[in-house]
Structures are given as structure tokens and as C-alpha cells.
Backbone bond lengths (Angstrom), bond angles and torsions (degrees), N, CA, C in turn:
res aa  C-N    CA-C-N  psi(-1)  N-CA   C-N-CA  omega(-1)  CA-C   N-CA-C  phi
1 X - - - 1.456 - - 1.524 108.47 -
2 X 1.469 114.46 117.76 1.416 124.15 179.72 1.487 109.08 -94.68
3 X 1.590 122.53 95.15 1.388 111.76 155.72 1.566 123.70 -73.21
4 X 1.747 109.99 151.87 1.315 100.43 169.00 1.426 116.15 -141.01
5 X 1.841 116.43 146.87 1.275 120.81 -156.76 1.278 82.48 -87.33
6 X 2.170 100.80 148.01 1.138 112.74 166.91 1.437 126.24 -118.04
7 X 1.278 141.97 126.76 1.250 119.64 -154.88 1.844 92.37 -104.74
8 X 1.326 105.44 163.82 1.994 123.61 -177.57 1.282 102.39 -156.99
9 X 1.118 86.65 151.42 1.781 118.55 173.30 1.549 98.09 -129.59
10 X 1.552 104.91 141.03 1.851 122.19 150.14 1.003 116.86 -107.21
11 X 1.303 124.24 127.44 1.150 126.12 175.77 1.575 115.79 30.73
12 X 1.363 125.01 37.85 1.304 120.44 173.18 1.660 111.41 64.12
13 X 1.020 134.18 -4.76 1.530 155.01 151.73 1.089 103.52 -37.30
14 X 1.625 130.42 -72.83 1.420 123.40 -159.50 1.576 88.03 -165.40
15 X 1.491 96.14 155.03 1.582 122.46 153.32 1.227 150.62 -63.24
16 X 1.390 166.89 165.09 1.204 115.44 149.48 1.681 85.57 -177.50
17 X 1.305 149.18 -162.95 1.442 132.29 -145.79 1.919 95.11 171.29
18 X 1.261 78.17 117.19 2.229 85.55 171.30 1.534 100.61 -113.62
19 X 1.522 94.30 157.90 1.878 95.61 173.26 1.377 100.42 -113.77
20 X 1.145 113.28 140.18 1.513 119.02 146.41 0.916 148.76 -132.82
21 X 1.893 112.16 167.03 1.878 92.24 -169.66 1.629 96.05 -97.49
22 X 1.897 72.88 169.98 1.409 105.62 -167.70 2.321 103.27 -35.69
23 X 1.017 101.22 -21.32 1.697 99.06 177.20 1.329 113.11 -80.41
24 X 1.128 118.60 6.33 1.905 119.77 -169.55 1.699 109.75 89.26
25 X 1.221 98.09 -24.33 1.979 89.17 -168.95 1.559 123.52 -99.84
26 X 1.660 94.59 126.52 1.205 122.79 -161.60 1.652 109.52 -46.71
27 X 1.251 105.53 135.36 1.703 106.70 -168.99 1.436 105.51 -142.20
28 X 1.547 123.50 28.43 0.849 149.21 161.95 1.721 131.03 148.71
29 X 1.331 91.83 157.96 1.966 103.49 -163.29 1.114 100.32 -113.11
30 X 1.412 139.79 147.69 1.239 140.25 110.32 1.430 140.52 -7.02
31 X 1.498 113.20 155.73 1.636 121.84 160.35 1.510 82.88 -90.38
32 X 1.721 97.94 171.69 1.541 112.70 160.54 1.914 125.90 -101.05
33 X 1.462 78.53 157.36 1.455 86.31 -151.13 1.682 97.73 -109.30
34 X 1.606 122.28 148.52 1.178 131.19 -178.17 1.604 111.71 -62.41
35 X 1.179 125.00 -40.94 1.693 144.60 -156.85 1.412 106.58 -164.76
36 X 1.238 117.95 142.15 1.254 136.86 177.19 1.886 119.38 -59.49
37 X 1.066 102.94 -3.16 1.691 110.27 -179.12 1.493 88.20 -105.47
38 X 1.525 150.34 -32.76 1.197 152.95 164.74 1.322 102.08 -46.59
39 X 1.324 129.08 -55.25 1.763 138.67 -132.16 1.846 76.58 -90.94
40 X 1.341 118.21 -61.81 1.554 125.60 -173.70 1.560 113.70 -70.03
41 X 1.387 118.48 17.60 1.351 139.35 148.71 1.231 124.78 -80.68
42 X 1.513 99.10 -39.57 1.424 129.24 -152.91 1.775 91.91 -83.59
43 X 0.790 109.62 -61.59 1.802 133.15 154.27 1.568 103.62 -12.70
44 X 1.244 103.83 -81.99 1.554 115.42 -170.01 1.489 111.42 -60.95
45 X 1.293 114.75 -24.71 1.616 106.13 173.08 1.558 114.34 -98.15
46 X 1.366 103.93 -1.16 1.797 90.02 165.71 1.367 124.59 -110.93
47 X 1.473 92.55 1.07 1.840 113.19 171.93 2.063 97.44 -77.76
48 X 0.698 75.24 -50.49 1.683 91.75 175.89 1.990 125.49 -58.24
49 X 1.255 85.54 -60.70 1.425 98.61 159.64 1.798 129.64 -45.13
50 X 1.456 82.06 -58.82 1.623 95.14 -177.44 1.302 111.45 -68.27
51 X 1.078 120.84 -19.59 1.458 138.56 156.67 1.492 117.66 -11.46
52 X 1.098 101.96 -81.57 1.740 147.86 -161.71 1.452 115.64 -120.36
53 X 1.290 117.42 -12.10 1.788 137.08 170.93 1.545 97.28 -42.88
54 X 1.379 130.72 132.65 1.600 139.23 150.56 1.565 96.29 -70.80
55 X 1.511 95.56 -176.66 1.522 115.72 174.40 1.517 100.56 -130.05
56 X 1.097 106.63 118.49 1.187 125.93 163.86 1.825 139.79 -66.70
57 X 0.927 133.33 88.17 1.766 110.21 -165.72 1.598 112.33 -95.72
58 X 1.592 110.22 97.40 1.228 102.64 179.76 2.022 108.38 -99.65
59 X 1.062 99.01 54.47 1.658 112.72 -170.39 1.729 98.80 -83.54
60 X 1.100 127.23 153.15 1.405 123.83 163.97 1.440 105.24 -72.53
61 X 1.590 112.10 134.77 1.360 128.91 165.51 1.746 126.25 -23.01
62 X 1.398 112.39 90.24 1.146 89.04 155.61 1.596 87.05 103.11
63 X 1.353 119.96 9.86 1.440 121.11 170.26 2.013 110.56 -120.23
């Protein structure tokens, strides 16, 4: 399965970058970003992250 980062602009306002899978659907969003060299920062630490990322279960007990 090939995800791919997408980078956006609003109105020149802010930056900010979704991933998706290989089907088109979005499987995660971004914070916003000041400039587009920020947002492709932003990139490199969640390529990275997810890497080596645990899983966390903050589910209520027993659900």
C-alpha cells in the first residue's frame, strides 16, 4: 500500500499537507503551517515519526 503526501495552500493564509491511501481517501490531516518549507517540514517529521510511532489505546476500558 502506497500512501501519498499532499501538500495545500488557502488562500495563501497557511499551509498544511493530508496523506493518502493509495485509494484517494484521506487518512489523515495536518496542523497549519506558516509557509510551505514549514508544511514540507511538517512532512519529514511524520514520515519519520510513523516510522518508529507506538500505538497508543486511549479507548475507554473494556470497550
Amino acid at each position: 500500500m502506497t500512501a501519498t503526501f499532499e501538500l495545500y495552500n488557502v488562500d495563501r493564509t497557511y499551509y498544511g499537507f493530508r496523506l493518502r491511501a493509495s485509494d484517494g481517501s484521506v487518512i489523515a490531516v495536518s496542523a497549519h503551517y506558516p509557509d510551505k518549507e514549514s508544511a514540507v517540514q511538517g512532512i519529514r517529521a511524520a514520515r519519520e515519526c510513523a516510522a518508529t510511532g507506538l500505538i497508543s489505546d486511549g479507548c475507554t476500558p473494556g470497550t
